[in-house]
C-alpha positions, 0 to 999 in steps of 0.5 A: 505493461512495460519492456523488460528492463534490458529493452529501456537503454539502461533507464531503470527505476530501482525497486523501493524508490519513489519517483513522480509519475504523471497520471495519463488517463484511466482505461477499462481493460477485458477483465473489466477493471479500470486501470490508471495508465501512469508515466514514469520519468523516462517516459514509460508508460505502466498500468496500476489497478484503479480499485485500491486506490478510489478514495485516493481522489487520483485524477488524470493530469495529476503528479503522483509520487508512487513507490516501485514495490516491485519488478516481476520476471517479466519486466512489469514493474508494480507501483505503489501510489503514495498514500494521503494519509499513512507514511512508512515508519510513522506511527499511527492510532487505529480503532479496534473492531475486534481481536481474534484469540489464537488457537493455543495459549502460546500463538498470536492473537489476531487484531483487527482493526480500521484505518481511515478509509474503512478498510479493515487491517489485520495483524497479529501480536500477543493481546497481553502487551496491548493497552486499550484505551477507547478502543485505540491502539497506536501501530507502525506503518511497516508497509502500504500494499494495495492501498493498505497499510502493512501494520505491527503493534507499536509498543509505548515506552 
């Protein structure tokens, strides 16, 4: 947790930055999840759920450039790990697993697919415009959350 941004003199950092922070060390907490303890630059110390982020390889000791997603109502500010693979805006290949028809003729199609991890990511578009070649689709990074990427289908041109 962190103080208010009010309680900080001023040392703000700004909601879709990123900015490098020192991972401190890693505590269990009483909902038995361990979290990272991570520095920011003004020397402020935030918690980050360890669970999404276990096939990072974050160890403490470690310089980790994480993006601030968010500033709650109550001044705790969510951290975003960069991940080591994906970057935001870039485009990727993914492998299909499988793709969910939707319920009426006019609604989207759910896909999906696996990233590099194995975790299954679900997005949706029209299947007519998809291409499958070896059960691979190119799709844009639009976003990270929780160690996932946030995807759309990225048309060929």
């Amino acid at each position: 947790m962190t103080a208010p941004a009010w309680y900080n003199d001023g040392k703000i950092l700004k909601v879709g930055e990123v900015y490098p922070f020192n991972f401190i060390k890693l505590v269990m907490l009483a909902d038995g999840e361990q979290y990272m303890i991570m520095e920011d630059i003004f020397e402020m110390r935030h918690m980050v759920m360890y669970c999404h982020f276990l096939k990072y390889n974050l160890t403490p000791g470690q310089k980790v450039n994480c993006r601030v997603d968010k500033v709650n109502c109550t001044g705790r500010v969510i951290l975003e790990p960069e991940h080591p693979v994906y970057k935001i805006g870039s485009v990727a290949e993914f492998a299909v697993l499988r793709i969910e028809s939707g319920k009426s003729p006019e609604s989207l199609d759910k896909v999906i697919v696996s990233d590099i991890f194995g975790n299954e990511i679900h997005f949706e578009t029209k299947t007519s415009e998809l291409n499958l070649s070896d059960n691979k689709i190119d799709c844009l990074i639009e976003g990270l959350k929780k160690g996932k990427p946030i995807l759309r289908f990225a048309k060929t041109i």
